[in-house]
N, CA and C atoms as a LAMMPS dump frame, in Angstrom:
ITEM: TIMESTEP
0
ITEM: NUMBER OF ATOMS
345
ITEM: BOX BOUNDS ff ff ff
-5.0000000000000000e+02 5.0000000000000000e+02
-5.0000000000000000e+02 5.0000000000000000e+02
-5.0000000000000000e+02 5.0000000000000000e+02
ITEM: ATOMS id mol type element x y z
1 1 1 N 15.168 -13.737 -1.853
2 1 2 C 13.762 -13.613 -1.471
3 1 3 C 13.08 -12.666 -2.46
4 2 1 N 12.235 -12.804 -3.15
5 2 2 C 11.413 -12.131 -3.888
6 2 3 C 10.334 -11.145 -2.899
7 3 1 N 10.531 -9.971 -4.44
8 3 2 C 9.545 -8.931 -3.464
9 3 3 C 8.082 -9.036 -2.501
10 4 1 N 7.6 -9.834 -3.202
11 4 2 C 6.045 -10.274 -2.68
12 4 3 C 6.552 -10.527 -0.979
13 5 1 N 7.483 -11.716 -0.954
14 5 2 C 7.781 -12.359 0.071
15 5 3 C 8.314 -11.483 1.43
16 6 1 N 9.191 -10.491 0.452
17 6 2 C 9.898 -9.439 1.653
18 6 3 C 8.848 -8.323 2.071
19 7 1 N 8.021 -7.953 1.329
20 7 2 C 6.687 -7.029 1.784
21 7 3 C 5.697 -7.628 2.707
22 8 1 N 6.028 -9.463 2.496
23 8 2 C 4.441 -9.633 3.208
24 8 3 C 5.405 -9.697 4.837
25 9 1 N 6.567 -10.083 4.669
26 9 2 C 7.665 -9.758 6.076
27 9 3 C 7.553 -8.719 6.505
28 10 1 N 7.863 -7.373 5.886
29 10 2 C 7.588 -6.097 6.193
30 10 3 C 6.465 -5.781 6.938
31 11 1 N 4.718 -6.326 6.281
32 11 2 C 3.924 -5.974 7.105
33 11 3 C 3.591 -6.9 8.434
34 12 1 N 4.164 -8.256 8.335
35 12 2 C 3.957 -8.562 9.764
36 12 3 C 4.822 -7.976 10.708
37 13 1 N 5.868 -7.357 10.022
38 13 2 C 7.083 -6.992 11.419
39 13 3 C 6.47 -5.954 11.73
40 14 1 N 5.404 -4.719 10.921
41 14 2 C 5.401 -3.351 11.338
42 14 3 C 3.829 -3.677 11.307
43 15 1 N 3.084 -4.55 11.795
44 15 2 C 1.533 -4.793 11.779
45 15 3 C 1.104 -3.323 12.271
46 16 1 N 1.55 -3.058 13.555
47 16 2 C 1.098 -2.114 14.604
48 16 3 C 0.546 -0.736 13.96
49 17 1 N 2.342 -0.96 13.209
50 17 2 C 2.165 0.692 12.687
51 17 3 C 1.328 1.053 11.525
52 18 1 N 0.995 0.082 10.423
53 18 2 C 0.15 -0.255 9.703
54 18 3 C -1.569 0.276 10.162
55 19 1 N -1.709 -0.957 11.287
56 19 2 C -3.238 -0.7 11.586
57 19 3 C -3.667 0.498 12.668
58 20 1 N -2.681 0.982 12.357
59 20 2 C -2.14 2.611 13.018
60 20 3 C -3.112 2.68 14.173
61 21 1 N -3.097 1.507 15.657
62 21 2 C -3.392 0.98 16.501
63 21 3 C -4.918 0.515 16.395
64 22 1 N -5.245 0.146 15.209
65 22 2 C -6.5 -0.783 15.414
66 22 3 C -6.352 -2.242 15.435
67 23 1 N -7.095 -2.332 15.838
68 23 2 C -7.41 -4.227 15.732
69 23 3 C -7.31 -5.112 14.699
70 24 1 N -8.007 -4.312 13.532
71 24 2 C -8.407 -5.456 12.322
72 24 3 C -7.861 -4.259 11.336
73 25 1 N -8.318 -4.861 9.9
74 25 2 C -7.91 -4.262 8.911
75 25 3 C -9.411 -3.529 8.916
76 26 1 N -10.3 -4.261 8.965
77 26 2 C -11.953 -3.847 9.381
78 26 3 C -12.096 -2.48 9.891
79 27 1 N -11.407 -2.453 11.168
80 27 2 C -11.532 -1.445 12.269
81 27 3 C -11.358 -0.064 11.106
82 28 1 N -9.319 -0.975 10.606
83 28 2 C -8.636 0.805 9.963
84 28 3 C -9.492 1.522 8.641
85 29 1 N -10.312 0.062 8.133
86 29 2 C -10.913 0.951 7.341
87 29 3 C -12.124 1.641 7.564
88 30 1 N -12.82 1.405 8.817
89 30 2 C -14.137 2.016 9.088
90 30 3 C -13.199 3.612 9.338
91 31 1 N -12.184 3.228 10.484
92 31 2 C -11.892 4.777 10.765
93 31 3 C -11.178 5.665 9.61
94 32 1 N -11.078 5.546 8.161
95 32 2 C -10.912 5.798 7.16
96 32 3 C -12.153 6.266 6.296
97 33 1 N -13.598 5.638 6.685
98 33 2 C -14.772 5.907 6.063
99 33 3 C -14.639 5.279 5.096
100 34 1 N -13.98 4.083 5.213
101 34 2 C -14.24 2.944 3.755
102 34 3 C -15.357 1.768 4.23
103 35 1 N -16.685 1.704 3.563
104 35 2 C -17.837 0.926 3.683
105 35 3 C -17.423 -0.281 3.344
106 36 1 N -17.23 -0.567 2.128
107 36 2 C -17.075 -1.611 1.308
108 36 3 C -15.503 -1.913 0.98
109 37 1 N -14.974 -3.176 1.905
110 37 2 C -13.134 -3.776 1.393
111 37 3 C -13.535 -4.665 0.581
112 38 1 N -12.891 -4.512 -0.916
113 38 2 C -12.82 -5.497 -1.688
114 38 3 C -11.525 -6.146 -1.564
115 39 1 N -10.153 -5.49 -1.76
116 39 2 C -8.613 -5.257 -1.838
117 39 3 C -8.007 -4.861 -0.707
118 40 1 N -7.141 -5.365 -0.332
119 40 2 C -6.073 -4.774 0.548
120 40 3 C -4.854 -5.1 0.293
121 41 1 N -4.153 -3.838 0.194
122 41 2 C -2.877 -4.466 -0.31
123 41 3 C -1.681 -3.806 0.788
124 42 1 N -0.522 -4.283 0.96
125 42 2 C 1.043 -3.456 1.741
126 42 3 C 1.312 -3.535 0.18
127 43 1 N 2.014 -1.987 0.038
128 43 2 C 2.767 -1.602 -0.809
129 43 3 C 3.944 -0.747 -0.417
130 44 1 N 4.773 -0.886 -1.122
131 44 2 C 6.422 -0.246 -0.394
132 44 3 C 7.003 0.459 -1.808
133 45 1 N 6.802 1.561 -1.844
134 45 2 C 7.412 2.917 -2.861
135 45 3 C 7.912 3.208 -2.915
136 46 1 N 8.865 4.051 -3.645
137 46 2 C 9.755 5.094 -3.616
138 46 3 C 9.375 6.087 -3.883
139 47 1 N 9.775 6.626 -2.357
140 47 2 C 9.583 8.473 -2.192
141 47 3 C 9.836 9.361 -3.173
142 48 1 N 11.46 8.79 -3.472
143 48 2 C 12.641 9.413 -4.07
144 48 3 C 12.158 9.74 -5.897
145 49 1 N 11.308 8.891 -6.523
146 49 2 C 10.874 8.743 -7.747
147 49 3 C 10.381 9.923 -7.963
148 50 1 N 10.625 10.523 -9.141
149 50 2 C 9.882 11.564 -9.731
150 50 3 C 8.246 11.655 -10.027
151 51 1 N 7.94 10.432 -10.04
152 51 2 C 6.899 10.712 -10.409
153 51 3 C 5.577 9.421 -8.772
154 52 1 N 6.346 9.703 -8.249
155 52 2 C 5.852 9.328 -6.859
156 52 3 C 4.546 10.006 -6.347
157 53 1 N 4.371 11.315 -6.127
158 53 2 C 3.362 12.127 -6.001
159 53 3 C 2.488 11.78 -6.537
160 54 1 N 2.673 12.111 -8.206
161 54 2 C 1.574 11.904 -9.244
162 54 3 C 1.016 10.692 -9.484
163 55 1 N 1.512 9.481 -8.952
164 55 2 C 1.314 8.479 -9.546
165 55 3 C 0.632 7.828 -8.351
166 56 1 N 0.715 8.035 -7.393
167 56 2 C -0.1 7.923 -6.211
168 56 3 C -1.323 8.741 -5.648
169 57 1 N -1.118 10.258 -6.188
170 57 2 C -2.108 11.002 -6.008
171 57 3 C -3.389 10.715 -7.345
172 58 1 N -2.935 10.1 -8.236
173 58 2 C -3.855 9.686 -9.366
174 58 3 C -4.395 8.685 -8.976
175 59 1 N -4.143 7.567 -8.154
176 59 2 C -4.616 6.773 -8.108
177 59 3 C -5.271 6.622 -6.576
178 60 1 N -4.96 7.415 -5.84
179 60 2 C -6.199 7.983 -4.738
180 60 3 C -7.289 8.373 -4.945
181 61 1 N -7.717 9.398 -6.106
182 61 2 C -8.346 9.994 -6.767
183 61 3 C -9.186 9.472 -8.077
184 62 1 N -8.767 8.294 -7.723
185 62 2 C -9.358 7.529 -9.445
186 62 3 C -11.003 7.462 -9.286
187 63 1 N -11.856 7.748 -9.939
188 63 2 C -12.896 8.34 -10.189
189 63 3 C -13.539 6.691 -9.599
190 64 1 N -13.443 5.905 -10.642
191 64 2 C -14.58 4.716 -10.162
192 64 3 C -14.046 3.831 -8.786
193 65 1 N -12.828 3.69 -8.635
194 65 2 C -12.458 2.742 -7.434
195 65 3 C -10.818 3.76 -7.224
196 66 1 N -11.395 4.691 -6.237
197 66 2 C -9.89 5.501 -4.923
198 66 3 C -9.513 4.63 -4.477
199 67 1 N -8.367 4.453 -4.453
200 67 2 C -7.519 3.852 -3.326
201 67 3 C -7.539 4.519 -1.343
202 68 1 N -8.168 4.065 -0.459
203 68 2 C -7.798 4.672 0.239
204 68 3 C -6.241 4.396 0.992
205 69 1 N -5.04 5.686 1.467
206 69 2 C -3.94 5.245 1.496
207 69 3 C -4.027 4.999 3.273
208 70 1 N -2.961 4.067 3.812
209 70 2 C -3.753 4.578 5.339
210 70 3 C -2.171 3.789 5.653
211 71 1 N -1.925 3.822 7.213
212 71 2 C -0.672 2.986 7.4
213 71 3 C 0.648 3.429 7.29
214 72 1 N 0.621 4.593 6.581
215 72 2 C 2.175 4.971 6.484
216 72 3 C 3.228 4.778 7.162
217 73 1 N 4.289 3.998 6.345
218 73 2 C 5.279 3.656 7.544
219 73 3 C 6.745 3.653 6.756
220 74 1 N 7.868 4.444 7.148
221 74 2 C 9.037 3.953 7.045
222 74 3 C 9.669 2.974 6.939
223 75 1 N 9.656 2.605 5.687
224 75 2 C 10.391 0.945 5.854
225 75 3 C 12.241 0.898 5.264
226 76 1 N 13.251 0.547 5.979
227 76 2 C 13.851 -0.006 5.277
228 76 3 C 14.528 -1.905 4.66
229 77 1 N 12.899 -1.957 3.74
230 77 2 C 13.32 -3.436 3.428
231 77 3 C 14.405 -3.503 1.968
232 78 1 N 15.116 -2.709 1.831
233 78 2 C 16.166 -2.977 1.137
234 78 3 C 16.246 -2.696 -0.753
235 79 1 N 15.219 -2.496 -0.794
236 79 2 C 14.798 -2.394 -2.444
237 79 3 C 16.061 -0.936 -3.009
238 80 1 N 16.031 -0.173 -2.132
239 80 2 C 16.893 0.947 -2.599
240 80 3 C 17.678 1.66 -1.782
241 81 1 N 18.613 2.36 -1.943
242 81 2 C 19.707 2.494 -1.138
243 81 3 C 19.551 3.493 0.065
244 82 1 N 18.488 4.568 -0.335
245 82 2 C 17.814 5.298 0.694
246 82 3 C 16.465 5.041 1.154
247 83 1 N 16.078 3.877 0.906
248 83 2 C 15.026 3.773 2.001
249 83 3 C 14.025 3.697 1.597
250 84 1 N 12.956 3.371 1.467
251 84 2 C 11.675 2.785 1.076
252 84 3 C 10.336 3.851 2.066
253 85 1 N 9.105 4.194 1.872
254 85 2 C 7.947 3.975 2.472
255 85 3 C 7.231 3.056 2.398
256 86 1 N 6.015 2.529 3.155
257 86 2 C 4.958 1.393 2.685
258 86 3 C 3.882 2.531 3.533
259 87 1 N 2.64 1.489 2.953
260 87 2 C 1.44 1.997 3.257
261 87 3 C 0.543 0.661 2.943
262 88 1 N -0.627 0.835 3.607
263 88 2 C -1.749 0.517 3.544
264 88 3 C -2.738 0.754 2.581
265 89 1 N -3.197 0.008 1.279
266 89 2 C -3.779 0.594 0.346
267 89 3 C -5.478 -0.497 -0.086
268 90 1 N -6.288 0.268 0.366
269 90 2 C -7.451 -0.184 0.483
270 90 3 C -8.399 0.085 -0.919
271 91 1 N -8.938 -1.185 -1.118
272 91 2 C -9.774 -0.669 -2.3
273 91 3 C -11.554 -1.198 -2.359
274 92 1 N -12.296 -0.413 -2.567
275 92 2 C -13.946 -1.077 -2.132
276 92 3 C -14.464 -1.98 -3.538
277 93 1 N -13.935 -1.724 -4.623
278 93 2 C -13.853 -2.789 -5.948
279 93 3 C -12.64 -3.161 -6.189
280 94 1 N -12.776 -4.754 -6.635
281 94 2 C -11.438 -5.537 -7.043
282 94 3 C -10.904 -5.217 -7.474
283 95 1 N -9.386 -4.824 -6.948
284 95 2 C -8.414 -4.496 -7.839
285 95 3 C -7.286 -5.916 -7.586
286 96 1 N -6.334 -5.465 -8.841
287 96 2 C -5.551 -6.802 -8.745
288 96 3 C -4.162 -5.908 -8.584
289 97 1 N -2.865 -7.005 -8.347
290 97 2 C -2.029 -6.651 -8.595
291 97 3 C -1.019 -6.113 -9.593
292 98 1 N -1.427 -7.129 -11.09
293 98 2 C -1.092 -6.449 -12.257
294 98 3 C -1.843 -4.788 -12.36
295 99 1 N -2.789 -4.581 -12.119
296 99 2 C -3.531 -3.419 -12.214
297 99 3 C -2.628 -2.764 -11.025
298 100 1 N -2.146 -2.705 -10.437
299 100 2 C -1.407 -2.11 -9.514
300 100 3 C 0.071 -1.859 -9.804
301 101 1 N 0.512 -2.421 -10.195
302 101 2 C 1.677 -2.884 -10.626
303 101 3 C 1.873 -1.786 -11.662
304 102 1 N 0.859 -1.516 -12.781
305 102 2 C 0.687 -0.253 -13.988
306 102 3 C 0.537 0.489 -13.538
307 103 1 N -0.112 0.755 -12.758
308 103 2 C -0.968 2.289 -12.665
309 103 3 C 0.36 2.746 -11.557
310 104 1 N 0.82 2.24 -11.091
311 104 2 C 2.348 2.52 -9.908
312 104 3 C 3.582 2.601 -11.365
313 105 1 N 4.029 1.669 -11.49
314 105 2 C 5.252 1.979 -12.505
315 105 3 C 6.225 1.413 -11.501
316 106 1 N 7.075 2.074 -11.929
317 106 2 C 8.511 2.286 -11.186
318 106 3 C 8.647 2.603 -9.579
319 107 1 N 7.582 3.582 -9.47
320 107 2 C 6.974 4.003 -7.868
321 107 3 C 6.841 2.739 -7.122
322 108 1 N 6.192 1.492 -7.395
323 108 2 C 5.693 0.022 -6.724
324 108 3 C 7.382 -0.76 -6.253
325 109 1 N 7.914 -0.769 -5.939
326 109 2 C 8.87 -1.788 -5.18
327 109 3 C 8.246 -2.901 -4.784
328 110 1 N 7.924 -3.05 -4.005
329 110 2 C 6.904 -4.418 -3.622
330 110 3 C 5.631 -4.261 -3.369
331 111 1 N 5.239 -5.468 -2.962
332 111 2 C 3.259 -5.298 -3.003
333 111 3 C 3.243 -7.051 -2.563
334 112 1 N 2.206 -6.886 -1.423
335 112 2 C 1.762 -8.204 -0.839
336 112 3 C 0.011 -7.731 -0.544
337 113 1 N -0.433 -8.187 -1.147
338 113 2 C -2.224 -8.53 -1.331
339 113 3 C -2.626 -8.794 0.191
340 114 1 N -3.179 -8.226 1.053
341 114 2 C -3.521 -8.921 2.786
342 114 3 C -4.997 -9.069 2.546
343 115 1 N -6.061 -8.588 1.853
344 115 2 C -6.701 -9.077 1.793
345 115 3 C -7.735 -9.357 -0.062
């Protein structure tokens, strides 16, 4: 099973914990203070990576289009031997997955696009 496939599994099995008890993806991002969803993506990281922090805190922070992070959840879908996080990663201008895919590195394990 390819990564795309096992992340977009991941977020239907853990929907709940994701929309960290809202309804829609709509809802989680109003209660986030995000106006405008262009992007939505499940992404599943490694904690363990050195450069995990930085490479996520840069791209929260990115000047023309933040990521907002929301959803945090413990996953173990298998990518590494201790264990994975995912999250909820919202964006108000188009972002893509190759663009995601760089600006993450090594940090990105999987990634399924939800909206």
């Amino acid at each position: 099973m390819n990564s795309e496939l096992i992340t977009k599994k991941i977020y239907e099995e853990h929907q709940d914990e994701f929309l960290e008890s809202c309804s829609s993806i709509e809802e989680l991002s109003e209660m986030y203070g995000v106006d405008k969803i262009a992007n939505v993506f499940c992404l599943i990281l490694n904690p363990d990576h050195n450069n995990y922090d930085s490479l996520l805190t840069n791209l929260e922070l990115e000047d023309n289009n933040p990521m907002t992070s929301c959803g945090y959840t413990d996953t173990n879908a298998g990518f590494i031997d201790n264990g994975e996080v995912a999250r909820i990663g919202i964006f108000s201008l188009t972002t893509s997955i190759d663009e995601l895919k760089n600006k993450l590195s090594d940090v990105l394990l999987g990634i399924h696009q939800i909206k």
